[in-house]
C-alpha positions as CSV (number, residue, x, y, z in Angstrom):
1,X,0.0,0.0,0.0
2,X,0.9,3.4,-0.8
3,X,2.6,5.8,2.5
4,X,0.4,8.7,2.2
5,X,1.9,12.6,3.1
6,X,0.1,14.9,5.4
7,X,1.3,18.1,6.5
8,X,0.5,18.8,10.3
9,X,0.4,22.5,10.5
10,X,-2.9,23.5,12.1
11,X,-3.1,20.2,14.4
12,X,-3.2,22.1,17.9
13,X,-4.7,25.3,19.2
14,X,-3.7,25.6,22.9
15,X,-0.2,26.7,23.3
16,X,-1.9,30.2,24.3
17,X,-3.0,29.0,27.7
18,X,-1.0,28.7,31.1
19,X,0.2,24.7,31.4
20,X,-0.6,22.5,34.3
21,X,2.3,20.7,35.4
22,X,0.3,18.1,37.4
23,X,-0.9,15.2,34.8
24,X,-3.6,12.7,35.0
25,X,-2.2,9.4,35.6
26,X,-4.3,6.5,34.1
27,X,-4.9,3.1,35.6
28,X,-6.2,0.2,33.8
29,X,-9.4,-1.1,36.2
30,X,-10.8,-3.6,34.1
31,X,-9.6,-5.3,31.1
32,X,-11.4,-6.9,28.3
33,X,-10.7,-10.8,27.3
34,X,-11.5,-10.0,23.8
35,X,-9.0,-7.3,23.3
36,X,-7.4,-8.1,19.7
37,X,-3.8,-8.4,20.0
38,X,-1.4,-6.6,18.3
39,X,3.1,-5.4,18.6
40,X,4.0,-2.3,17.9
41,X,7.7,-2.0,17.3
42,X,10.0,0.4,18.7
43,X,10.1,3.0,16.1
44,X,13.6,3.5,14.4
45,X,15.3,6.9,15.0
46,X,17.1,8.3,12.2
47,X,19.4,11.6,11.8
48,X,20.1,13.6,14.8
49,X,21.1,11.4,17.8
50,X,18.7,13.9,19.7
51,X,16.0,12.5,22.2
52,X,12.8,12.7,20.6
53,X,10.3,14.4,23.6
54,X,8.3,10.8,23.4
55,X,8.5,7.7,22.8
56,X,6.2,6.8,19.6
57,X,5.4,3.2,20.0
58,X,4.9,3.9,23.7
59,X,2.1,6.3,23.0
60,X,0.5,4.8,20.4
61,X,0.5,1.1,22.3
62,X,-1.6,3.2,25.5
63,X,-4.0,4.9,23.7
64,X,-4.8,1.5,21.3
65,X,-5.1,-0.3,25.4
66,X,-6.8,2.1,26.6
67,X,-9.5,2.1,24.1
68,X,-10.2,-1.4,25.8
69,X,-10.1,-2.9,22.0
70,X,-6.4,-3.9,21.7
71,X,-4.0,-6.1,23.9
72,X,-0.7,-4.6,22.7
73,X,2.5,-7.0,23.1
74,X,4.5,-6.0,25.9
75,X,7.9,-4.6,24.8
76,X,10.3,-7.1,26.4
77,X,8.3,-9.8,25.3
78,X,8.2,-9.3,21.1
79,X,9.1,-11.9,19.4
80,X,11.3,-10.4,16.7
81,X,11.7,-6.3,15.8
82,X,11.6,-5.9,12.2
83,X,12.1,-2.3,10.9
84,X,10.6,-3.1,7.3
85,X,7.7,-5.0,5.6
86,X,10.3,-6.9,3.6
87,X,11.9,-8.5,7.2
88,X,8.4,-9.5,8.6
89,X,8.5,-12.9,9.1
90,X,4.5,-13.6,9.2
91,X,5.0,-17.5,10.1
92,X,6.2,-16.6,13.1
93,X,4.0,-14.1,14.2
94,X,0.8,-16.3,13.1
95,X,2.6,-19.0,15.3
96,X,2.2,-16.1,18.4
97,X,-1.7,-15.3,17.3
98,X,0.0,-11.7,16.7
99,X,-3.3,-10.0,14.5
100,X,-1.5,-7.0,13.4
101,X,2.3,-5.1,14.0
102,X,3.0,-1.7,13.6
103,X,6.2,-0.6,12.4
104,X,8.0,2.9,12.2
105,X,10.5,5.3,11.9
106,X,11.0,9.1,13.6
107,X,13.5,11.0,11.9
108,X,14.8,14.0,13.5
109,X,15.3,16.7,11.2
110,X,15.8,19.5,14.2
111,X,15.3,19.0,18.0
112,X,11.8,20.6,17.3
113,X,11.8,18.8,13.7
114,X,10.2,15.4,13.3
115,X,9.1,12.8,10.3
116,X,7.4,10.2,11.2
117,X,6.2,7.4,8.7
118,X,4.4,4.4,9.6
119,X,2.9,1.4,8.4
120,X,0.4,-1.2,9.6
121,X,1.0,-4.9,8.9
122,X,-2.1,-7.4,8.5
123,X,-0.5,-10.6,9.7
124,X,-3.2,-12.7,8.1
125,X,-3.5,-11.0,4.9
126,X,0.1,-11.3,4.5
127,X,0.7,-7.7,3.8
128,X,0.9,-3.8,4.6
129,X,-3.1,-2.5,4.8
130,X,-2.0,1.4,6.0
131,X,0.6,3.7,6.1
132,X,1.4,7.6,6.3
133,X,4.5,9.8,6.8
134,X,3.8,12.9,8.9
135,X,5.5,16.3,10.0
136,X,6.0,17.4,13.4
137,X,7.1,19.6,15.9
138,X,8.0,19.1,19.5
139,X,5.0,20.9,20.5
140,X,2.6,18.7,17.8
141,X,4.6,15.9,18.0
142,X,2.1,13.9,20.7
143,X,-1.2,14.8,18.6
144,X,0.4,13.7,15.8
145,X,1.3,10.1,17.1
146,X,-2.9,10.1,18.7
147,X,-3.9,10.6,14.8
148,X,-1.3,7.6,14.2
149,X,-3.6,5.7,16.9
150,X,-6.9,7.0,15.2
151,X,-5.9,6.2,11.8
152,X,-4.9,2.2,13.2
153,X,-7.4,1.8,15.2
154,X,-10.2,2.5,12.2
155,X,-8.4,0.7,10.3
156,X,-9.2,-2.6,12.2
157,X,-12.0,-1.6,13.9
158,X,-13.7,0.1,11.1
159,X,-14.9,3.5,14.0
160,X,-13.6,6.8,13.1
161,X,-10.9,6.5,16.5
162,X,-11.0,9.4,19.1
163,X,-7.6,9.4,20.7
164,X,-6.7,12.8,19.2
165,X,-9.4,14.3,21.1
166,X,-9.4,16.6,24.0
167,X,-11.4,16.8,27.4
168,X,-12.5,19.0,29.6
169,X,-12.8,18.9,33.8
170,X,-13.4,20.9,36.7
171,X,-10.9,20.7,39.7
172,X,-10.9,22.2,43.3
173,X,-7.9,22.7,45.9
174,X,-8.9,23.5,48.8
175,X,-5.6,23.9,51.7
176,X,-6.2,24.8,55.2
177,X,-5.5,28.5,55.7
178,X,-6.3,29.8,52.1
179,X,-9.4,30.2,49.7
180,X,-10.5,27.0,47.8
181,X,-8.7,27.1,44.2
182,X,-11.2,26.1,41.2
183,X,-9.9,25.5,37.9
184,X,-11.2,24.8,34.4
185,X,-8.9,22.9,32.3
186,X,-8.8,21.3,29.4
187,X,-6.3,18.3,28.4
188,X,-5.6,15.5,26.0
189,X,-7.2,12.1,26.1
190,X,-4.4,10.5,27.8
191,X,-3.9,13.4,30.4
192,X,-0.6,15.3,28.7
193,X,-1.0,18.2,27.7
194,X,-3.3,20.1,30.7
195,X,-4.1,23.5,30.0
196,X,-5.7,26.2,32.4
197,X,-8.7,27.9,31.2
198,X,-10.2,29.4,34.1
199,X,-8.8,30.2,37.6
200,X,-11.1,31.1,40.3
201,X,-12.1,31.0,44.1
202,X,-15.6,30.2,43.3
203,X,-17.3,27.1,42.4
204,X,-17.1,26.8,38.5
205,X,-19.4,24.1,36.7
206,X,-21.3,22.5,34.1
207,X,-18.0,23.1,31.4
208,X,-19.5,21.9,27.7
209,X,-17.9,22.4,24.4
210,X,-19.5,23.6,21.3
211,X,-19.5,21.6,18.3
212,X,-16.6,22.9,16.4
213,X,-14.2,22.4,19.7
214,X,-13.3,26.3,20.0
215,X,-15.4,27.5,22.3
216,X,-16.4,26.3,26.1
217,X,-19.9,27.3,27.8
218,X,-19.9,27.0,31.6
219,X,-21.1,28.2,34.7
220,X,-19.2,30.6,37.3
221,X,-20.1,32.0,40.8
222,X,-17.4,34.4,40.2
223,X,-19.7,37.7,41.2
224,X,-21.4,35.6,43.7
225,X,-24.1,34.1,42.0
226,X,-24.5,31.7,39.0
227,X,-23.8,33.0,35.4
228,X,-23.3,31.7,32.2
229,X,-19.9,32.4,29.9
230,X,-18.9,31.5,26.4
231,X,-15.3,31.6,26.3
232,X,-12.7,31.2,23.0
233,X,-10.2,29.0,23.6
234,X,-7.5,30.3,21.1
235,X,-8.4,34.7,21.8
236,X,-9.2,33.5,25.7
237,X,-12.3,36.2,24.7
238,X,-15.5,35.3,27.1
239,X,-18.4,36.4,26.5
240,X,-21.2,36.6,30.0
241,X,-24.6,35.6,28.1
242,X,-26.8,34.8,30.9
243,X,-26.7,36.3,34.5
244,X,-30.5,36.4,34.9
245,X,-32.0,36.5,38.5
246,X,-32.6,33.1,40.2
247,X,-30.6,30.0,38.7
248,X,-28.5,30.1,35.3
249,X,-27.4,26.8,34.8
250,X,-26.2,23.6,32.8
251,X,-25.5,25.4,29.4
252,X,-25.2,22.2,26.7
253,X,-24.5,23.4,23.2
254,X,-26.9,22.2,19.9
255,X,-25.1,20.0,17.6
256,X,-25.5,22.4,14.9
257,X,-23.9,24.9,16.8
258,X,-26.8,27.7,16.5
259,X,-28.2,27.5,19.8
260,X,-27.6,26.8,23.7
261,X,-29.9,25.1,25.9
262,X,-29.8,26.4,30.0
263,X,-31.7,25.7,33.0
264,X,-33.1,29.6,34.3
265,X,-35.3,30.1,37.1
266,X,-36.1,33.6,36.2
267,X,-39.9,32.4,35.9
268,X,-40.3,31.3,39.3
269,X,-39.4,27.6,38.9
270,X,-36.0,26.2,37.1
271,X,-37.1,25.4,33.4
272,X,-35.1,24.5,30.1
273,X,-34.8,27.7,27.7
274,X,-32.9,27.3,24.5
275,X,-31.0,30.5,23.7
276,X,-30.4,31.6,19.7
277,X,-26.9,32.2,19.8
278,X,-27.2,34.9,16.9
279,X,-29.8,37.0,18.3
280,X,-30.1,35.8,22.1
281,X,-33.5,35.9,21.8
282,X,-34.7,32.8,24.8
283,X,-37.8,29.9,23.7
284,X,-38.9,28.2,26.7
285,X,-39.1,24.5,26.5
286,X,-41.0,23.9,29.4
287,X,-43.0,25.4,32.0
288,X,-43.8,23.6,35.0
289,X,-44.3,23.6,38.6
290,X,-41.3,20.9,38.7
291,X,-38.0,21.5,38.6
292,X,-36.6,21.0,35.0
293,X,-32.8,20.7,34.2
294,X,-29.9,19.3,32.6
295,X,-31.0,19.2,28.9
296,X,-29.3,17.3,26.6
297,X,-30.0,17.5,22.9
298,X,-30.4,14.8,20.3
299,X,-28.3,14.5,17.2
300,X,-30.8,16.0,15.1
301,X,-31.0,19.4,17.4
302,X,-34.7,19.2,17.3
303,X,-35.4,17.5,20.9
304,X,-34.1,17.6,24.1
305,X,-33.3,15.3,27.2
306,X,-33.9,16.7,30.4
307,X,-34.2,15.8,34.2
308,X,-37.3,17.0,35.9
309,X,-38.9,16.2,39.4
310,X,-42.6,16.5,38.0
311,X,-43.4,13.2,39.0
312,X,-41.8,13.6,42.5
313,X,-38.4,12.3,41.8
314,X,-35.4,13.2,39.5
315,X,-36.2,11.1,36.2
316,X,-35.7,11.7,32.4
317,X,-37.6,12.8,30.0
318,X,-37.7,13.8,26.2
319,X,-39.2,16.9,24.3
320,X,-38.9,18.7,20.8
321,X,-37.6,21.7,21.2
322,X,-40.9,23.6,20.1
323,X,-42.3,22.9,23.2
324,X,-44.4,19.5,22.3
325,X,-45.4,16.9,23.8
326,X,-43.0,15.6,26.8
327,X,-42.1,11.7,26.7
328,X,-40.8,10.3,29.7
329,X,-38.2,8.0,29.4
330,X,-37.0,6.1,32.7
331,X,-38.8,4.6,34.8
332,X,-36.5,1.8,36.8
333,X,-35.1,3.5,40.3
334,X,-35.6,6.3,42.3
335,X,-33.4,8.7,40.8
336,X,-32.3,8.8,37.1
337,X,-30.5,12.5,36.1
338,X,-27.9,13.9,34.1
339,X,-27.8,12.5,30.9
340,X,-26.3,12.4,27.5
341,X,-27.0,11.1,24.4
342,X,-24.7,8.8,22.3
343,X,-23.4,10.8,19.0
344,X,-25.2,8.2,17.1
345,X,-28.4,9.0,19.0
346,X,-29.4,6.2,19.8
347,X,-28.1,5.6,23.5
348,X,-28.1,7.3,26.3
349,X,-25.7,7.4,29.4
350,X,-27.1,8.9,32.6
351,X,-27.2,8.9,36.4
352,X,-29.0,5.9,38.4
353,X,-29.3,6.3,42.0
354,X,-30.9,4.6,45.0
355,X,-30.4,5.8,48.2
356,X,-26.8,7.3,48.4
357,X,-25.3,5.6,46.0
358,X,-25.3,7.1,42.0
359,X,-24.4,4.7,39.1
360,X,-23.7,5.1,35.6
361,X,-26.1,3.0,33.5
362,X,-26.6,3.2,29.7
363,X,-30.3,2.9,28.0
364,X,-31.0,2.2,24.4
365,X,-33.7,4.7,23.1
366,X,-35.3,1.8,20.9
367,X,-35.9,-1.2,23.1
368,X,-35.7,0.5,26.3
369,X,-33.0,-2.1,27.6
370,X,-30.8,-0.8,30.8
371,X,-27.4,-1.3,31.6
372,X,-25.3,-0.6,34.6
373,X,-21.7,0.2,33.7
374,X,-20.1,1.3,36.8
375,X,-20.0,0.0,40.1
376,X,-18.8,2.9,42.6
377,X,-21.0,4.8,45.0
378,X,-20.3,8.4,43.6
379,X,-20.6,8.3,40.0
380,X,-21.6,11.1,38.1
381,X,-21.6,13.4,34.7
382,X,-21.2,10.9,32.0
383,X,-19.6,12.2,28.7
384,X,-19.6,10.0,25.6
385,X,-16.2,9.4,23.4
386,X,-17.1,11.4,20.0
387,X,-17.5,8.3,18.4
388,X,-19.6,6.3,20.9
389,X,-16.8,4.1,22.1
390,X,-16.2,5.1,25.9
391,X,-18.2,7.3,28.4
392,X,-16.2,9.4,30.8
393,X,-17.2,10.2,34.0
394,X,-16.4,11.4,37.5
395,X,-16.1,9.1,40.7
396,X,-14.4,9.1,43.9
397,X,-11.3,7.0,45.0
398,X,-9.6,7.4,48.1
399,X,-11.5,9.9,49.3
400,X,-10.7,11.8,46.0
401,X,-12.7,13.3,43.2
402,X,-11.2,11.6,40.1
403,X,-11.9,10.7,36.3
404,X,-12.8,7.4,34.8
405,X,-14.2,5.5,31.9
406,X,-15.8,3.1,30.9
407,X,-16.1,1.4,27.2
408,X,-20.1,1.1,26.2
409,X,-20.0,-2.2,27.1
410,X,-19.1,-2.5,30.4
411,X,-16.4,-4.5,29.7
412,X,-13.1,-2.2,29.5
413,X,-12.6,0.5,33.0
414,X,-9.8,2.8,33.5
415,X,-9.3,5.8,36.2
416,X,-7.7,9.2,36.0
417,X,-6.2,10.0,38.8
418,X,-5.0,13.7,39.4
419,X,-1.6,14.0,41.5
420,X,-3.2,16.8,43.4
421,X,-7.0,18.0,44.3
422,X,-10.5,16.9,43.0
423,X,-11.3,16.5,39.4
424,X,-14.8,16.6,38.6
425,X,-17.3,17.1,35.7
426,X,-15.8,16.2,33.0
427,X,-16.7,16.7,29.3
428,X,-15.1,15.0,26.3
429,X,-14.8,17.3,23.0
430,X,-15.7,16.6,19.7
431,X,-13.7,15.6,17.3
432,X,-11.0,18.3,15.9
433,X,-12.5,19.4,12.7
């Protein structure tokens, strides 16, 4: 197969920002027994005898297990290192039930200069099914290798991968002796790369990206009551759209970008509004003695989700955005909140509690069917992958507020673990368009 070129010149848009120095460290939780396996080879370094600023093959080997899909080879234990498709020998690696083995080379042109090629052996087939050459820089250079893992990963799996994606999360310090510390960040999949939007001594919340990935919506208590801000991530420009009296809350972008839906209380009771982003003009969705909240919006971004009390207790419920008729939707359990729909629109991830513990369960929106994925007692704000695969969310450990996710299935769990504070709320961004 042919090596295709790309040029990687507008691959990342947050140098701008302060860094965080403290990373999210991932742990594995729960592995899946039909993870595919597959070696990926130590990429071969050519010119300078400079020290790449990662290590290729280890990158791309975590994101591939992390998606819970892949069982990559550990490295002491390859069976052979070939550096070429010529010097495969594909006996031996059908003898190890080796699937696939990624080969490479990093040439460093500069020590902020990189090529990278690659290429992606079918062991079965008997031959090379993918491979690209790529420009980097030291400051591109880890994107770059997450679009190496995207591009292998659909590949095999045939779904668009999501490794070169970014989240979002809340976290809180709080030391004895000096005013709590709350930050909005934003960071890559794996946890390199943090950034500091926001930095405040008031609660900030509900963070959600709009479709395009430039902008963040969220909720700060920054002037002592809640308000709503749409801030640019590359011009750090914010913009405060709703400061209403009462609640302004839970701000969740439309797919098609046009319009935000927010919980306001400026009625009486909270409701769901949807706000024209153009003209700011506000169409309430619902008016009702309950409390209404958390929308969520379908692919189409002509109905909503939404968590109301109108029966008594939190459940979930769907509307069109015009204001029609309202169709509840869960009915299993005491409390059911928070959701989010599955890009494909046909799941969706949510909140199921009894008592004082809160779960992360998955519904289909044909059938009806249930699943609980997670098993903690403090598991909350689901995010899907942007291509359906995993759902993020937060959870405590060790007394800790800390990431997690879980693949759709159950099957595959991991945990994020921040060296210092809570992390909380997290969001996962769409792909980078």
């Amino acid at each position: 197969m042919k090596l295709f070129i790309i040029k990687t010149g507008l691959l990342f848009l947050l140098c701008f920002v302060q860094p965080v120095y403290a990373v999210l460290q991932i742990e594995i939780t729960k592995g899946s027994e039909s993870a595919l396996p597959i070696a990926i080879i130590p990429f071969e370094q050519e010119g300078l005898t400079v020290k790449p600023p990662a290590d290729v093959a280890d990158i791309i080997a975590s994101d591939l297990q992390r998606s819970g899909k892949f069982s990559p080879v550990e490295r002491d234990k390859l069976i052979a290192r070939p550096q070429s498709v010529d010097k495969m020998n594909f006996k031996l690696w059908k003898v190890a039930e080796i699937d696939h083995v990624v080969i490479g080379q990093i040439k460093v042109i500069t020590q902020k200069q990189f090529e990278l090629q690659f290429r992606l052996v079918d062991i079965y087939k008997g031959e090379q099914v993918l491979g690209y050459r790529f420009m980097a820089s030291d400051k591109t250079l880890r994107s770059v290798v997450h679009h190496i893992s995207d591009l292998i990963y659909e590949q095999i799996t045939g779904q668009k991968g999501a490794f070169d994606t970014r989240i979002a999360y809340i976290t809180a310090e709080r030391k004895v002796g000096a005013q709590p510390s709350y930050k909005l960040q934003v960071a890559d999949t794996d946890g390199y790369n943090a950034q500091t939007i926001l930095t405040s001594s008031q609660p900030i919340m509900s963070p959600s990206w709009s479709p395009d990935g430039s902008r963040i919506a969220y909720v700060s208590f920054e002037n002592a009551k809640s308000e709503i801000y749409i801030q640019h991530l590359i011009t750090q420009k914010r913009e405060k759209i709703a400061a209403y009296k009462g609640i302004n809350g839970a701000p969740v972008w439309s797919p098609d970008g046009r319009s935000l839906a927010l919980t306001l209380s400026k009625g009486g009771n909270p409701d769901i509004y949807v706000m024209d982003l153009k003209t700011k003009k506000l169409t309430a969705v619902t008016r009702h003695w309950g409390i209404d909240t958390e929308p969520a919006w379908m692919p189409d971004s002509r109905e909503l989700v939404f968590t109301s009390s109108r029966t008594g207790k939190p459940q979930l419920y769907r509307t069109p955005v015009n204001g029609g008729k309202k169709q509840r939707l869960t009915y299993e359990g005491r409390y059911n909140a928070n959701a989010e729909v599955s890009p494909d629109g046909r799941s969706l991830v949510y909140v199921s509690g009894e008592g004082n513990v809160f779960k992360i369960a998955v519904m289909d929106l044909e059938t009806g069917y249930v699943q609980q994925l997670t098993d903690g007692n403090l598991d909350e704000s689901p995010s899907f992958a942007p291509n359906g695969s995993m759902i993020l969310y937060a959870t405590q450990a060790g007394g800790q507020g800390v990431l997690a996710a879980v693949s759709t299935d159950g099957r595959f769990k991991q945990r994020l673990v921040l060296s210092e504070g809570d992390v909380r709320e997290p969001t996962w961004a769409p792909f980078k368009q």
